[in-house]
DOBA-156173 format. One line per 3 residues: number of its first residue (from 1); their letters; for each residue x, y, z of C-alpha. Coordinates in steps of 0.001 Angstrom, whole numbers, plus 524288, in hexadecimal, padded with zeros to 5 digits. Layout:
REM DOBA-156173
NUM = a = X,Y,Z; ... $
This chain:
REM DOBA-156173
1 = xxx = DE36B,7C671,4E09B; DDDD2,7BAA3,4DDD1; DE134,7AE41,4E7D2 $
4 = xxx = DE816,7A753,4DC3D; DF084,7B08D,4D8D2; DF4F4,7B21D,4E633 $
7 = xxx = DF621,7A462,4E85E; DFE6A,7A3AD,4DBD2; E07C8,7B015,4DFC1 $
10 = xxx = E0AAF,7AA17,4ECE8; E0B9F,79C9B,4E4BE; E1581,7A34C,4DADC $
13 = xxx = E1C6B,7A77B,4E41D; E2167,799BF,4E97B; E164C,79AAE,4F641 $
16 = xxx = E104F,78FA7,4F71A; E04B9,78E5F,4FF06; E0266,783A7,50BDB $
19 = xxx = DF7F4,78082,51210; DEE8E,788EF,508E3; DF9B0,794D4,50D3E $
22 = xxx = E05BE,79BAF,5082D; E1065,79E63,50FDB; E1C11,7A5B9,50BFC $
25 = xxx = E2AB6,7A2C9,50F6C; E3126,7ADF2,51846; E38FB,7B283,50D30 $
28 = xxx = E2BFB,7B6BF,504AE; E2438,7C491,50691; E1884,7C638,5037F $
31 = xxx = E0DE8,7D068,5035A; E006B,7D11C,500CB; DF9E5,7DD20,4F97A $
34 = xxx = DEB38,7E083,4FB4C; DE04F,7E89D,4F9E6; DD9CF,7EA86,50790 $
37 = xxx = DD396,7F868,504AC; DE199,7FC2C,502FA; DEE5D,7F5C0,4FE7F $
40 = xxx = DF3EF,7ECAE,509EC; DFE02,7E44D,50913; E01A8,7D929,512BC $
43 = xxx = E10D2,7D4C3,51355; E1845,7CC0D,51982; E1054,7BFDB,514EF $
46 = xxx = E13DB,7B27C,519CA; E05D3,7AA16,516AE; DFACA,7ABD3,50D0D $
49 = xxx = DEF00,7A400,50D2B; DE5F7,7A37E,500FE; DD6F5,7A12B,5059F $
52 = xxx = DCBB2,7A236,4FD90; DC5F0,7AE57,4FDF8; DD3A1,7B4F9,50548 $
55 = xxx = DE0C4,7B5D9,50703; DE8A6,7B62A,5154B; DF606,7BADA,5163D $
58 = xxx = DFD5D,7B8CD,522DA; E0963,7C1F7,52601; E173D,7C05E,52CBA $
61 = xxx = E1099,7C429,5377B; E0527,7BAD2,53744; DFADE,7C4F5,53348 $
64 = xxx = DF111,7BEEA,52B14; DEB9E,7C825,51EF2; DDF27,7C238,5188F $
67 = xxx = DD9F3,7C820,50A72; DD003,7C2AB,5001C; DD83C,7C18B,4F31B $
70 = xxx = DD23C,7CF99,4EDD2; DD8C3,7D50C,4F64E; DE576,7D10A,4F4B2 $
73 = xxx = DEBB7,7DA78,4E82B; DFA30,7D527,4E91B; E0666,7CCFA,4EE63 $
76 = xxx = E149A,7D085,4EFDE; E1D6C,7C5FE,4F25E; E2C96,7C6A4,4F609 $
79 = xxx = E391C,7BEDC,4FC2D; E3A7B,7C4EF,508AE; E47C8,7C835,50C1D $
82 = xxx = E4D81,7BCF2,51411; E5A04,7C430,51CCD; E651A,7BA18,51A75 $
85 = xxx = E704D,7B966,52272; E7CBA,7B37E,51FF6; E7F40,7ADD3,52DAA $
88 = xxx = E842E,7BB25,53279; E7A87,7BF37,53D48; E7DFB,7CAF1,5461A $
């Protein structure tokens, strides 16, 4: 994918970028699809930063996933499911 069109799904999608980097509210999934040899695809997204020549992708768990924009074949984007409680704890 190209960097634009990422930029503009993310953008689309009401993330807005700070500081030259999108971060996404706790009620958004995201994944990232690529082509590494195989298929891969990195969840749990929580930043994206758009460079030049790459992409980085940094994970709930703070695992930072770099790829050059060839690479990168697709996005899936959802609301996570937020447990709500109605004041009724156990």
């Amino acid at each position: 994918m190209k960097k634009e069109t990422i930029i503009a799904v993310l953008t689309a999608e009401g993330i807005k970028a700070q500081n030259g980097a999108f971060t996404l509210a706790e009620d958004r999934e995201v994944q990232i699809i690529v082509r590494a040899g195989e298929t891969l695809t990195v969840s749990r997204i929580v930043r994206v930063e758009a460079a030049e020549d790459y992409m980085a992708f940094e994970n709930n768990r703070s695992e930072r996933f770099f790829f050059d924009y060839d690479s990168i074949v697709g996005i899936r984007m959802n609301r996570a499911q937020v447990e709500r409680s109605a004041g009724f704890g156990r």
